[in-house]
C-alpha angles and dihedrals in degrees: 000000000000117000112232116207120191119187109230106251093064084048092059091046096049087052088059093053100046089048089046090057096040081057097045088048099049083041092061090041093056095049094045089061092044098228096110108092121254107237106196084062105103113181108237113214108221100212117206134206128202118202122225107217113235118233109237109212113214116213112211113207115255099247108226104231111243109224107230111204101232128226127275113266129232131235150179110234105232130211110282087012110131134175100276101046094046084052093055092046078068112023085244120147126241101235097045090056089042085056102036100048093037098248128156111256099265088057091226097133093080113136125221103247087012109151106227131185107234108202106215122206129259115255113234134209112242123252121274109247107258114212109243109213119219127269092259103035086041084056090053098047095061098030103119109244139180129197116241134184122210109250125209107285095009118139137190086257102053090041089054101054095042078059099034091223117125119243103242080063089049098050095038093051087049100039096240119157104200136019087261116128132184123204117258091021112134122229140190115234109201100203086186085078093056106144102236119271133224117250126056119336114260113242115260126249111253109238106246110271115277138239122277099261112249115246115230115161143063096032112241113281096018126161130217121188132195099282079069108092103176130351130226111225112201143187146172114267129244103215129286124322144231133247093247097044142082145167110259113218122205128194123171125171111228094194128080111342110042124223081035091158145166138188129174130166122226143185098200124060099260143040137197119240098225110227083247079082098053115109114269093213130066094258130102109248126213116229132185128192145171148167135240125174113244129184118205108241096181147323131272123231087285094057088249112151119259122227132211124183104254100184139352122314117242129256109277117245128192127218124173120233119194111221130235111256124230123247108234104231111227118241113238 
């Protein structure tokens, strides 16, 4: 036979032919059966959420109670009850139970065992608190102002004197640190701080009315006896007054002399009913007083000051005072 002889380079090459086909052909089996593994199949993960509903919170609105005045009571007169005291059991007033119930105005027709309506008073809600501003900022907040924009060849002077402010005022009220203006810069003019002028005064702004005083002491229907020389009246104050103003205090006796009256005016929040003022016979008077701010606008022909009301009367309250009884002089 003929002997075949390869080099060694074509045999290698041969054995990398042969092993290239023998893959190729298992390859094509595999797949042919189907149990060799598709490579391009890439599992996909769902992912799946799941959603926690979110609680919604319902606000429900705060109702404002309503105050509902309620009914007159009724009551049984004891024995050594009067009008006034009856009216300070229930914080009631004199006058309301004298018109309610048809009495004559000293209230000495009550009857022993007499059923009597008793109106009672109307609570009330208590003010909301009001923010008081500083001295300085309050100042600031009623000063009369006006805007004002820096013209071509203005200057702090000339601004000044249109205005007649001076201009530290100027300059104080807008922050500036020197006299130096720019054109179309805005300012602040606060005509409070006008320099006085020569020719007649102009006539002052009247402060805005103010608030009904608030009455304190003595409690409604009080009675007061002989051993009571003189009695402090008291009330809440309305803010701080002016020189020219002053609470006017009013106090008339309703029992006995009529036109029985007296006024005083005052600068603090109580006065002092002198013991001049206390009944001069055995019997309890009724008494009724109450405050009202006044501002004195002028003077009469005898230089005494002239009022004007400056804001809403209180409300009237009522207090009994026993008199002091005359000694009987014996006759010689």
């Amino acid at each position: 036979m003929p002997e075949v002889t390869l080099s060694l380079p074509v045999a290698l090459g041969l054995l990398a032919v042969f092993l290239v086909i023998g893959a190729l052909a298992l390859f094509f089996t595999l797949k042919g059966t189907g149990k060799l593994p598709d490579s391009t199949a890439v599992p996909s993960a769902t992912i799946t959420v799941s959603l926690t509903p979110t609680a919604t919170e319902t606000l429900i609105p705060t109702e404002t109670p309503t105050l509902t005045p309620e009914p007159p009571k009724p009551y049984v007169v004891q024995s050594g009850d009067s009008c006034i005291s009856i009216a300070g059991l229930y914080s009631s007033s004199v006058t309301a139970i004298v018109s309610l119930n048809n009495l004559n105005s000293t209230c000495t027709d009550l009857q022993v065992g007499q059923t009597i309506l008793v109106p009672l008073p109307t609570p009330t809600q208590p003010p909301a608190p009001t923010v008081t501003l500083e001295p300085a900022a309050a100042t600031r907040a009623a000063c009369d102002t006006v805007d004002y924009t820096v013209q071509a060849n203005d200057t702090l002077s000339t601004i000044a004197n249109s205005y007649g402010v001076s201009i530290t005022a100027i300059k104080d009220w807008n922050g500036l640190s020197t006299n130096n203006v720019f054109t179309d810069t805005h300012l602040t003019i606060p005509l409070c701080m006008r320099s006085a002028t020569p020719g007649p005064s102009p006539t002052p702004t009247a402060p805005p009315p103010y608030p009904a005083p608030n009455l304190l002491l003595p409690a409604n229907g009080t009675s007061f006896t002989l051993a009571n020389d003189t009695i402090t009246l008291q009330w809440a104050s309305v803010g701080a007054l002016r020189d020219n103003e002053r609470y006017q205090v009013l106090v008339e006796d309703l029992t006995g002399e009529t036109g029985r009256k007296l006024t005083q005016y005052v600068t603090d929040t109580k006065f002092i009913v002198p013991v001049t003022f206390r009944p001069q016979d055995n019997g309890t008077h009724i008494m009724q007083w109450w405050v009202v701010v006044v501002r004195q606008t002028g003077t009469d022909d005898q230089g005494n000051p002239i009022w004007s009301t400056a804001g809403a009367a209180s409300d009237m309250r009522y207090f009994g005072w026993s008199g002091a009884g005359q000694v009987a002089t014996p006759t010689p």
